[in-house]
C-alpha positions as CSV (number, residue, x, y, z in Angstrom):
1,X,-6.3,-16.6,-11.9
2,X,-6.1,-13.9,-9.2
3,X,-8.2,-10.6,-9.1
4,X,-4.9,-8.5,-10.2
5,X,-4.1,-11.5,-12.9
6,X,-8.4,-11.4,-14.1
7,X,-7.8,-7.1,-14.1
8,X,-4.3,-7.1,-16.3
9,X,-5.6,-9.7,-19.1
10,X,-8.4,-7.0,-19.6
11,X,-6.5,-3.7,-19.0
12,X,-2.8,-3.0,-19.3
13,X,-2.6,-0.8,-16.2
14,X,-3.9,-0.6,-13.1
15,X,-4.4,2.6,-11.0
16,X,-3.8,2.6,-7.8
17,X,-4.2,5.4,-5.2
18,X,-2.2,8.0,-3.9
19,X,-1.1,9.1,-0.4
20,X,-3.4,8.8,3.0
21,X,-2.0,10.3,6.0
22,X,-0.4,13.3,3.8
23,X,-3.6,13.6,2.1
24,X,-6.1,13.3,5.9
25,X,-3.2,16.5,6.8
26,X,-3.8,18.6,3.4
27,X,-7.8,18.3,4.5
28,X,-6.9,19.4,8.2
29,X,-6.7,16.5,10.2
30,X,-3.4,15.8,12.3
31,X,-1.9,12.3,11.9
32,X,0.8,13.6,14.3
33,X,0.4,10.5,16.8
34,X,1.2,6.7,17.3
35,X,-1.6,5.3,15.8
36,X,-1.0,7.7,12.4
37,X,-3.8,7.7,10.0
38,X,-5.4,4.8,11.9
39,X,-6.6,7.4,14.4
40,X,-8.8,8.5,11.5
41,X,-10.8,5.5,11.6
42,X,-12.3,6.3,15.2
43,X,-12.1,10.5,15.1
44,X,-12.9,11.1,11.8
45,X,-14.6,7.5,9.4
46,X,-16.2,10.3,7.0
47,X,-13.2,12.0,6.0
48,X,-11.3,8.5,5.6
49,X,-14.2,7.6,3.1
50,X,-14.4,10.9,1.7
51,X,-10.5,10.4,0.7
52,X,-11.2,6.9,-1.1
53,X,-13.9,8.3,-2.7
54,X,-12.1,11.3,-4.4
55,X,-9.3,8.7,-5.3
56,X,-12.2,6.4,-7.3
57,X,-13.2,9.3,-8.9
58,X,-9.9,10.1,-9.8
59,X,-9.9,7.3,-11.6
60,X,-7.9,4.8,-9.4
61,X,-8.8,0.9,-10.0
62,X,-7.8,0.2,-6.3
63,X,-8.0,1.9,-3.1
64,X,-6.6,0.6,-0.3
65,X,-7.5,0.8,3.7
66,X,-6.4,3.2,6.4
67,X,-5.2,0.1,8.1
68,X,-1.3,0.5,7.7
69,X,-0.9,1.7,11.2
70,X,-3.9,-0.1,13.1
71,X,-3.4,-2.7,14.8
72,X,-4.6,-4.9,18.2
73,X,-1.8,-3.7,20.3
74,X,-1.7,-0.1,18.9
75,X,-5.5,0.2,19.9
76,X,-5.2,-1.3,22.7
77,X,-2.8,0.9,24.1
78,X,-4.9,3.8,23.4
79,X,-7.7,1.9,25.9
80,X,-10.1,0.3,23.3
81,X,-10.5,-3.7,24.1
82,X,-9.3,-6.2,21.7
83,X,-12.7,-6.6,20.4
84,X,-13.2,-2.9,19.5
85,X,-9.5,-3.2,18.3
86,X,-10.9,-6.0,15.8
87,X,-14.1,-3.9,14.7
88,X,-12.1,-0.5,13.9
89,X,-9.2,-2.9,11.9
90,X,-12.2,-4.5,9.9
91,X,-14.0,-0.8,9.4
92,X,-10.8,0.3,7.7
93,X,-12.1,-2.3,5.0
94,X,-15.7,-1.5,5.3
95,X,-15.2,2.3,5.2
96,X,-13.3,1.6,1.9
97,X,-16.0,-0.4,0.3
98,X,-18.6,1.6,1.1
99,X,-16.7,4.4,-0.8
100,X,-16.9,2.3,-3.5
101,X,-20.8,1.6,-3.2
102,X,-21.3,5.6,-3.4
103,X,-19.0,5.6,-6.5
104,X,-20.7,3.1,-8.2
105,X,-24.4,4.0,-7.7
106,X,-23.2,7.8,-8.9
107,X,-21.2,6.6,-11.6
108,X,-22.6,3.3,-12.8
109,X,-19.8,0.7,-13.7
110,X,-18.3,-0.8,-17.0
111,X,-17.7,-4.0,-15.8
112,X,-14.8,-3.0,-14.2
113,X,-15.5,-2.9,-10.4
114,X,-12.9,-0.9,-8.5
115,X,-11.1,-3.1,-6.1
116,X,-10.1,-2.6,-2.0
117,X,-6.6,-3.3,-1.0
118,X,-6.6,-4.1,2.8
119,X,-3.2,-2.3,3.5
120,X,-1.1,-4.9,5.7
121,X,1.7,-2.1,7.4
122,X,4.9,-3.4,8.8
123,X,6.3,-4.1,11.8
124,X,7.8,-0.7,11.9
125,X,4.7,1.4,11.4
126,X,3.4,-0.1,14.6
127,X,6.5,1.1,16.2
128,X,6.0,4.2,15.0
129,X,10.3,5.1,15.2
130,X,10.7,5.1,11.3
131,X,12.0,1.8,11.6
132,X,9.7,1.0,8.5
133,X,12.7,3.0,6.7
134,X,15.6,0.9,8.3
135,X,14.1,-2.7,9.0
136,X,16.6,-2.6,12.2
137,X,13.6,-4.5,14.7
138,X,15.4,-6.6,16.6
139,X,12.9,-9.6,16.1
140,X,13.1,-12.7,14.3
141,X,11.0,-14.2,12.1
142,X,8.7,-16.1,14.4
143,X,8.0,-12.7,16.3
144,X,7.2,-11.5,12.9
145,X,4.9,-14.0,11.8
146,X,2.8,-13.9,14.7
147,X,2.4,-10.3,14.8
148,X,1.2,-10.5,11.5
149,X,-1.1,-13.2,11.6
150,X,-3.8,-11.7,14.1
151,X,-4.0,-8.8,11.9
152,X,-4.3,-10.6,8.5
153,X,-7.0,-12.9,10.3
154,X,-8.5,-10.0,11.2
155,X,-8.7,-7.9,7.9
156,X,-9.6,-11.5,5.8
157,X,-12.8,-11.1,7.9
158,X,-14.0,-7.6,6.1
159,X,-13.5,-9.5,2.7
160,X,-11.2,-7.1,0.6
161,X,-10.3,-8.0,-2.7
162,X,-6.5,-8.0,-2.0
163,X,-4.2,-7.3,0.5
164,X,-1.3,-4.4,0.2
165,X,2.1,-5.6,2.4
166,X,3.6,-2.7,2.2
167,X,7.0,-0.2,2.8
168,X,8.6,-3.3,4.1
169,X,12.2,-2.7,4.7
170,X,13.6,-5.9,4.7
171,X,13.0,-9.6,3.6
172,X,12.8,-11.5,6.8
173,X,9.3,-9.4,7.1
174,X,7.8,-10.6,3.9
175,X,8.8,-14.2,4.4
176,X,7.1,-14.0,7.7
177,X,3.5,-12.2,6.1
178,X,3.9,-15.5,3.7
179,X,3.9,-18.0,6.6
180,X,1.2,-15.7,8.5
181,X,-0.9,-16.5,5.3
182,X,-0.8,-19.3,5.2
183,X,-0.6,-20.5,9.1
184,X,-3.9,-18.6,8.6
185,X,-4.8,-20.5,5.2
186,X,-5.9,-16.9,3.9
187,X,-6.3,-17.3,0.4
188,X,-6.6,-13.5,-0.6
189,X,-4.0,-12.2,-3.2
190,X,-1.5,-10.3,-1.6
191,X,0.9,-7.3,-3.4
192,X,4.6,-7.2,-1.5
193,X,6.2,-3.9,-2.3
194,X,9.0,-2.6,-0.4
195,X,10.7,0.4,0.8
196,X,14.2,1.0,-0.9
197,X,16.9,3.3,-0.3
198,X,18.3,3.6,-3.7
199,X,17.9,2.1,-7.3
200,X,18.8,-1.4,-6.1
201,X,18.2,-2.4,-2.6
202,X,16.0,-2.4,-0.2
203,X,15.7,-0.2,3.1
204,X,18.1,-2.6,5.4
205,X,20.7,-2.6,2.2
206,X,18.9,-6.4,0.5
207,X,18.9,-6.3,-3.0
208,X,16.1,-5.7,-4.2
209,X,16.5,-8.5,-7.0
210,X,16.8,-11.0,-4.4
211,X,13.6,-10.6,-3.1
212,X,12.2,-10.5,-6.2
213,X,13.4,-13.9,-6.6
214,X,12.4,-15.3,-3.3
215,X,8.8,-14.1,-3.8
216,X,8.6,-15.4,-7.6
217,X,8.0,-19.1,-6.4
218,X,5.2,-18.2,-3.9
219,X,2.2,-18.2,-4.8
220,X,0.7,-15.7,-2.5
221,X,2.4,-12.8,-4.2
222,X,0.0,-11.8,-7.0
223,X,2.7,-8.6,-7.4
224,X,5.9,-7.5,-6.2
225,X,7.2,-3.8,-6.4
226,X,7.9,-0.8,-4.1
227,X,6.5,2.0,-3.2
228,X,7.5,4.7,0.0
229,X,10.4,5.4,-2.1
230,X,12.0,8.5,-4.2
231,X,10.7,8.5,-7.4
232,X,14.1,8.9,-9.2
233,X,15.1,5.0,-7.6
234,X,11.8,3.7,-9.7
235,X,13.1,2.6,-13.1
236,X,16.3,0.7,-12.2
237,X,14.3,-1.0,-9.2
238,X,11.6,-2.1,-12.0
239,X,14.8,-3.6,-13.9
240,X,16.1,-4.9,-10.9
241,X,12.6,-6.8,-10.2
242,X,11.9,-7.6,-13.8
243,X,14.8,-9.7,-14.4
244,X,13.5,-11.9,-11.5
245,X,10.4,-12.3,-11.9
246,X,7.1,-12.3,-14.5
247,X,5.1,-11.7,-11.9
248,X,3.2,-7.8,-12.0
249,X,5.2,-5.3,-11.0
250,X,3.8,-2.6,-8.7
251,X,5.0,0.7,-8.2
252,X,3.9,3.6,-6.4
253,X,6.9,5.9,-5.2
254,X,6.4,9.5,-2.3
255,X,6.3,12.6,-4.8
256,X,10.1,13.2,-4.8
257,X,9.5,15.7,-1.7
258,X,11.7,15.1,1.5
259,X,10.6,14.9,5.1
260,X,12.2,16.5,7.1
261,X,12.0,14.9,11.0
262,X,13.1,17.7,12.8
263,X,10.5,20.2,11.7
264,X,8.4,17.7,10.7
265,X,7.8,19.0,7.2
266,X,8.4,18.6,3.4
267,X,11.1,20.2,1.5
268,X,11.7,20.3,-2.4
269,X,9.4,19.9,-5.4
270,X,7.2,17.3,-6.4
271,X,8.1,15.1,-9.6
272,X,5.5,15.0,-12.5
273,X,3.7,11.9,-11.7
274,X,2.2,12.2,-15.2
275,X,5.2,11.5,-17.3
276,X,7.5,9.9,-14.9
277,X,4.4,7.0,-14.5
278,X,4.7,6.3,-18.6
279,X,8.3,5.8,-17.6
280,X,7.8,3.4,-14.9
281,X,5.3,1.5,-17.4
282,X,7.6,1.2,-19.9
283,X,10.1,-0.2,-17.9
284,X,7.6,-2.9,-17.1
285,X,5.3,-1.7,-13.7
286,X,1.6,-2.6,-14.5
287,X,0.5,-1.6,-11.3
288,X,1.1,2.4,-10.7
289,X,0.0,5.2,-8.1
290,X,1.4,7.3,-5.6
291,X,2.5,7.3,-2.0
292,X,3.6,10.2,0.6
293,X,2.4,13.5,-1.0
294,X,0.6,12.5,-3.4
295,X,-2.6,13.5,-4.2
296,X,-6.0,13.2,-6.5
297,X,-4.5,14.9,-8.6
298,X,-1.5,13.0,-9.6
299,X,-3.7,9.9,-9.6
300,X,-5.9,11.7,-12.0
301,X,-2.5,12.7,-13.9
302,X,-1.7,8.6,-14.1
303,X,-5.2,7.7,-15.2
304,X,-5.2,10.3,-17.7
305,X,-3.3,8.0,-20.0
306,X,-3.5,4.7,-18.9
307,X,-7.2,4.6,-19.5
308,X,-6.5,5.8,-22.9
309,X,-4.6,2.4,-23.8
310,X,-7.6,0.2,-22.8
């Protein structure tokens, strides 16, 4: 039994976390740069664990890294060595757990230790073009796998709990973090969620169902879901999934705002996290939280009643 399988047969959902970048911008830093909210992790490690630590107390069962954008190659360009590269990848994991320390010697805990995620971005966010949203790299597979496998190796080392694949856009990129796993026999339970364009496919037009049903025979997907993705799309892309699969679903849409490239900001109104979460529940998500421009708050909205049904 896996750390998400050990968490569900005790509680019927799990919090997760909300935004980072969005969240590092509301608090005044600028992610407005290649490296994203990675660039947090050398300019600003306080205010990365300051934001995991108001998502614990929030009431989020799992926050996850400010790794999505860092990698070997992204540091490196920026002029750290490979070996500093390594140690700021693994303090994206440490800062995380240490957030955790201060939230359990405040709060004490129930015997229900919040997990860390080690957030395992795609291909795209090291890109840094938006292909994340389009899956159009240009790579194969093999490429895939071995830009992945450095980094996993790399983030196994901090010991997290789990591992977050996320906003993938296309299939070919999960199949190759599967064979990165296990080229690098890393045994950590691993989440695939993926970014979708609409309620039944994924960013480069796969159905979503399909790679459901790819990832319900491996064993390395402890959950399967999407999140980076309009809220409205969640509900027939749990139906889409749950047909597939019994595997956990996990779900954790942007706030139903729109990001505009061109000025680079957000336009329209924020969904009510609150309700809309029951929603996804009952259509069968068990893990649930938040992505772009989402805050505390709406975790805190989320917790609100799931911690009622323990």
């Amino acid at each position: 039994m896996n750390r998400i399988e050990e968490r569900l047969a005790r509680q019927d959902v799990i919090v997760l976390d909300g935004a980072f970048a969005t969240e590092l911008e509301a608090r005044g830093f600028s992610v407005n740069d290649a490296l994203w909210s990675a660039k947090a992790l050398f300019e600003r490690p306080d205010l990365v664990r300051d934001v995991h630590l108001d998502y614990l107390r929030a009431g989020a069962d799992i926050v996850t890294s400010a790794s999505y954008q860092a990698t070997v190659e992204g540091f490196m360009r920026r002029g750290f060595s490979a070996e500093e590269a390594d140690a700021l990848i693994q303090k994206s994991v440490q800062l995380a757990q240490e957030a955790r320390d201060l939230y359990l010697a405040a709060r004490g805990t129930d015997g229900n230790k919040p997990l860390v995620a080690a957030s395992v971005g795609p291909y795209g966010a090291y890109l840094a073009d938006g292909s994340e949203y389009r899956g159009d790299y240009g790579v194969d597979e093999g490429a895939l796998t071995a830009f992945h496998a450095g980094r996993l190796a790399v983030l196994a080392l901090a010991q997290p709990d789990l591992l977050a694949c996320e906003t993938l856009p296309c299939l070919m990129e999960a199949c190759a973090i599967v064979r990165a796993l296990r080229e690098r026999e890393i045994r950590i339970p691993a989440w695939f969620s993926f970014s979708c364009r609409d309620g039944a496919h994924i960013s480069d037009g796969t159905p979503i169902a399909e790679c459901a049903r790819c990832l319900d025979t491996v064993p390395e997907a402890a959950a399967i879901g999407l999140n980076c993705t309009a809220p409205q799309h969640a509900e027939a892309l749990i139906g889409a999934i749950r047909k597939e699969t019994d595997k956990p679903i996990v779900v954790y849409p942007n706030s139903g705002e729109t990001y505009d490239a061109a000025d680079k900001s957000w336009h329209g109104t924020a969904e009510d996290f609150g309700t809309m979460a029951q929603r996804w529940h009952s259509a069968g998500a068990r893990l649930i939280g938040g992505c772009c421009r989402t805050t505390p708050r709406e975790i805190a909205e989320i917790a609100a009643w799931a911690k009622r049904m323990e």
